[in-house]
N, C-alpha and C positions, 0 to 999 in steps of 0.2 A: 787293356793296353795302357802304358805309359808315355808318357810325352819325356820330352829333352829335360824339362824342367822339372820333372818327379813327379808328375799332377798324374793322374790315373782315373780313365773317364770310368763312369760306374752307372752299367747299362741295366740296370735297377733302379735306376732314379724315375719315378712317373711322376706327373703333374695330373689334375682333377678328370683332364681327359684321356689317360689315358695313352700318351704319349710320351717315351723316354728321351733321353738326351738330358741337356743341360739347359737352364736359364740364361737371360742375358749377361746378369753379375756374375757367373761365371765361366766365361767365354777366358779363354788361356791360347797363347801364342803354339801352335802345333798340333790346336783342338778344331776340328772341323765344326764349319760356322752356316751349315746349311742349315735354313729353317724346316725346321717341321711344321705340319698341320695345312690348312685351308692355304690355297693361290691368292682371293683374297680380302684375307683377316691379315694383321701384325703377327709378327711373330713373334712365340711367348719362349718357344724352344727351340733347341738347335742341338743338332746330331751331337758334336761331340765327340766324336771317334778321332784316335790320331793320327795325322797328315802327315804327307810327305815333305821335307824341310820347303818352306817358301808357299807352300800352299795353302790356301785359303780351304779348300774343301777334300775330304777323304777319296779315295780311288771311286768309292760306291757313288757317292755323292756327285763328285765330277762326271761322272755316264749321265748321271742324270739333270745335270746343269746346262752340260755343254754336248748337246745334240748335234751333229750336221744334215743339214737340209742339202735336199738333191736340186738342184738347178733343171727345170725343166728346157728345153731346146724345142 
């Protein structure tokens, strides 16, 4: 996929474990900025898939950032 900007995430990029996405130095306005790997370690990657305009994280990604919890009664 392409972003606004021409950048084109390329979901063949793996790091030493085996996790794709992008690094931090290449994080791009319209590039989804969710970490991958361990809750918690720092994070070395990030998805990197393209976002909807304003968005911080991809369709997939937001499901799984932004949960809703049930209020119990």
């Amino acid at each position: 996929m392409t972003d606004t900007n021409g950048y084109q995430a390329d979901p063949t990029r793996n790091n030493a474990l085996g996790l794709s996405g992008m690094d931090f130095l290449q994080q791009r306005e319209g590039l989804c900025k969710f970490p991958l790997g361990l809750i918690n370690e720092t994070p070395e990657r990030f998805c990197g898939e393209v976002t909807q305009i304003g968005a911080s994280y991809c369709s997939q990604c937001q499901s799984k950032a932004y949960t809703r919890t049930v209020r119990r009664r």
